[in-house]
C-alpha atoms as one frame of an Amber mdcrd trajectory, in Angstrom:
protein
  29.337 -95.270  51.587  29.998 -97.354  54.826  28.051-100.383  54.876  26.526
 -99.544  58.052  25.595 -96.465  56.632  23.724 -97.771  53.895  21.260 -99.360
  55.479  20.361 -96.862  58.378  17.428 -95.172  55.926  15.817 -98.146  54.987
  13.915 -99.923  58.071  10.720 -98.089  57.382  11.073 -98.027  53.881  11.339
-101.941  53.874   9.061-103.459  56.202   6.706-100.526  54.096   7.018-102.872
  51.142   5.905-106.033  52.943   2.982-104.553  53.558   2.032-103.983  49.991
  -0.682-106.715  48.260   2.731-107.835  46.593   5.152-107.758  48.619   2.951
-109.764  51.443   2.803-112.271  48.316   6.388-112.288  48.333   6.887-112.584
  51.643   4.781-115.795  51.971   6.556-117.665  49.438  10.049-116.634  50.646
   8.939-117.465  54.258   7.378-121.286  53.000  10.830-121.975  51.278  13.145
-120.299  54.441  11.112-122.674  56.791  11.009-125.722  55.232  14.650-125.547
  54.445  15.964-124.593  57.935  13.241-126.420  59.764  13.531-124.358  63.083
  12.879-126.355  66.491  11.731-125.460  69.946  14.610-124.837  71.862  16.964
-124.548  68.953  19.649-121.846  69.177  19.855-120.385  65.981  21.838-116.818
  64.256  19.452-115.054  61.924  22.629-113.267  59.929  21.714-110.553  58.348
  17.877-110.075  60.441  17.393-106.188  59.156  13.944-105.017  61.040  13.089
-109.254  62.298  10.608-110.032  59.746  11.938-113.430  59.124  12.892-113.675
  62.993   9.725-113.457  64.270   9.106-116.659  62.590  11.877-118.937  63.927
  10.943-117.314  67.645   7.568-118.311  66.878   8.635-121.888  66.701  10.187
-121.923  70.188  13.831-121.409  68.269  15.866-119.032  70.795  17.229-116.800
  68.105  20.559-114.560  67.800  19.848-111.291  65.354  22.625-109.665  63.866
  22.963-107.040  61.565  25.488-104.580  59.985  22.562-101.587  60.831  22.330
-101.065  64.491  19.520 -98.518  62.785  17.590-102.036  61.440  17.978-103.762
  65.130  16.465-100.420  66.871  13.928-100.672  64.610  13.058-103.855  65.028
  12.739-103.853  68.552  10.676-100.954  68.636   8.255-102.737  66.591   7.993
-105.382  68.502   7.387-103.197  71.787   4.385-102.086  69.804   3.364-105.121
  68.948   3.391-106.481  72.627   1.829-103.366  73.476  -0.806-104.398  71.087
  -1.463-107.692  73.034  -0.034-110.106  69.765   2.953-111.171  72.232   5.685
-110.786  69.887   8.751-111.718  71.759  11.565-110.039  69.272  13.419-106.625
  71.453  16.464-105.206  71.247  18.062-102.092  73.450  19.919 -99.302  71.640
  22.953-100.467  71.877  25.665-102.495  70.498  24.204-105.293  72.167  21.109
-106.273  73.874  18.946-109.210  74.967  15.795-110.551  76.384  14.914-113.941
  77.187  14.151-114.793  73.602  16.098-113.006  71.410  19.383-111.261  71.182
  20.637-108.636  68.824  24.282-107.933  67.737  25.253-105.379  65.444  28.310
-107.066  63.491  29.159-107.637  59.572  28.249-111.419  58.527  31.799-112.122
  57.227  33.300-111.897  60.515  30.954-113.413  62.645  31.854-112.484  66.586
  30.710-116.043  67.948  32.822-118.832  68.988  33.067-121.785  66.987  29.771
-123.978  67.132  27.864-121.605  68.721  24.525-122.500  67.159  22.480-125.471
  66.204  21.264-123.396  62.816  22.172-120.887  60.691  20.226-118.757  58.569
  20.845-115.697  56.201  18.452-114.204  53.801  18.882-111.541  51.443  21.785
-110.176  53.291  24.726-111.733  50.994  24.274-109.558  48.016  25.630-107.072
  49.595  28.741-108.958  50.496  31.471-109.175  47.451  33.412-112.344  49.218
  30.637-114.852  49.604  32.719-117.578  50.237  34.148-115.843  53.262  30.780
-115.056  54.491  29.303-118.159  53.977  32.981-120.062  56.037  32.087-117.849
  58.785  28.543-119.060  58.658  29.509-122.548  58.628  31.858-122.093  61.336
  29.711-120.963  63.970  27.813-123.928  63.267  27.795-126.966  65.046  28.835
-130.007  63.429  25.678-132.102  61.629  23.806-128.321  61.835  22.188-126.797
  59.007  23.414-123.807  57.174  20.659-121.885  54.912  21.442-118.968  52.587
  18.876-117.419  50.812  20.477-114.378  48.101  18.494-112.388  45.055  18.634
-114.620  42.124  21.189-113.383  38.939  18.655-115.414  36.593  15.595-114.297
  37.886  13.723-111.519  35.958  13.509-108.976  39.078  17.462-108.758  38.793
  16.990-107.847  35.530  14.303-105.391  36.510  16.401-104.051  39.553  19.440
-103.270  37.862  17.582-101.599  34.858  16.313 -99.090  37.414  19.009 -98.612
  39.275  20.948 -97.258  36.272  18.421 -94.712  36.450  19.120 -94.071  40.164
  22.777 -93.277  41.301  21.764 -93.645  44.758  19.572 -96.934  44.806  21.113
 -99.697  46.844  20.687-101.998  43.935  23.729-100.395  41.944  26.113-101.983
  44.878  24.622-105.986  45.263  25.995-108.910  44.053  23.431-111.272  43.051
  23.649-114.818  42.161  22.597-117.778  40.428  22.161-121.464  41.943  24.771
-122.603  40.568  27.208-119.673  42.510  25.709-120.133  45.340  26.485-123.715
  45.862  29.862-123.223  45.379  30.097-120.768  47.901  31.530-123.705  50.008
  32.657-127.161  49.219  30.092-129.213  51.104  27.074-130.411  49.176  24.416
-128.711  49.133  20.775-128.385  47.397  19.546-125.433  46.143  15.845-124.138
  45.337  13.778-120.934  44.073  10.951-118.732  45.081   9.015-116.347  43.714
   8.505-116.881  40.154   5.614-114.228  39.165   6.680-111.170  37.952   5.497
-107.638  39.399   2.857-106.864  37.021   1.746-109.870  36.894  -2.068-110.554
  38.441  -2.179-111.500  41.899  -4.724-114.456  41.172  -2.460-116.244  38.739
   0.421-116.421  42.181  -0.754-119.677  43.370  -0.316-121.341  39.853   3.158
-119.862  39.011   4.679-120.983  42.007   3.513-123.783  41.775   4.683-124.172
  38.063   7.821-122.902  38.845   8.885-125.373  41.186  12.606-126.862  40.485
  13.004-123.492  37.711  16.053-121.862  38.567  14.518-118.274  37.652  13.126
-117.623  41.197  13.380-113.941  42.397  14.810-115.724  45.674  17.325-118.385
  45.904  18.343-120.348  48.628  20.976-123.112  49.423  20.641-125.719  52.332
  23.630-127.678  53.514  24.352-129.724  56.564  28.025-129.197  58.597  30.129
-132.198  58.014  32.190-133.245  60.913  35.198-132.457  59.616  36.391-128.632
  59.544  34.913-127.413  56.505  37.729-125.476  54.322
């Protein structure tokens, strides 16, 4: 199945999730560690790689960043903008849209349908860079994460955030999608720490999210994340590095 393809049924069926009492749990942890890695500014130009329906956009426009979306799934940019048009509709002032169309802007945000590994921005085009959960479904990671690099200025930061290999929900995913020919689990690559560092030479650090499981009770959340701090058995990992000035090989 095309990659774009593959994602075209899922933008209901995602931000769905998010709304559930866990996966709002998840999404709070994952958007605590994405932020305090990247660090978004006001006035910042940053590419959220890999954006799907904008839930972790919304957060770096909310911070004054002015934010590039792009996404294999013109289907997940559509989506996302017609969210947001409800949303604004609602009075909230979310500032996220998108046309139909390859590509589309507003004075906030633009969105660009395009595959992560060959990034269709100039060299240094952005002050930050920011992918999450978007490179397990890309088999050449180092590529990916060169392009990402490239299109960053020099002394930016680069964040990747992937589902963890060691993490019991990978375990858990790929158990049921043996059961499921057609879940999108059977075709991701996850990742450890470890592989995700050396994704690209340049020195990086590397830390976890998410460390309850999904049966676990929603009081005990607080605690385990806490507990799990510097564990490498996150459900989420992510990598931060900063662009030398040299050309990164």
């Amino acid at each position: 199945m095309p990659e774009r393809q593959r994602f075209d049924d899922w933008p209901d069926r995602y931000d769905r999730w998010f709304e559930t009492p866990l996966g709002k749990a998840v999404l709070k942890y994952e958007t605590e560690l994405i932020l305090d890695l990247l660090r978004p500014d006001r006035g910042e130009r940053i590419l959220d790689a890999g954006s799907g329906t904008g839930i972790f956009t919304r957060e770096l426009l909310a911070r004054g960043a002015e934010v590039v979306g792009l996404d294999i799934s013109l289907a997940m940019l559509v989506y996302a903008a017609k969210k947001a048009a409800f949303r604004r509709a609602q009075g909230d002032g979310d500032p996220l849209s998108v046309r139909a169309g390859e590509k589309a802007s507003t004075r906030f945000c633009r969105g660009v349908t395009a595959d992560m590994a060959a990034l269709p921005f100039a060299d240094g085009s952005f002050n930050k860079v920011v992918s999450v959960t978007a490179l397990e479904f890309v088999a050449d990671e180092k590529r990916a994460v060169a392009e990402l690099f490239r299109v960053t200025k020099p002394g930016g930061v680069v964040v990747v955030a992937t589902l963890n290999s060691l993490s019991p929900w990978a375990a858990r995913r790929s158990a049921n999608a043996m059961r499921d020919p057609e879940s999108i689990f059977n075709r991701v690559f996850f990742r450890s720490p470890v592989q995700l560092l050396a994704a690209t030479s340049v020195s990086g650090i590397v830390r976890t999210a998410v460390h309850f499981g999904k049966e676990d009770d929603p009081a005990t959340f607080d605690r385990s994340e806490r507990e799990g701090k510097g564990q490498e058995t996150g459900a989420l990992v992510a990598a931060r590095w900063i662009k030398p000035q040299r050309n990164v090989k």
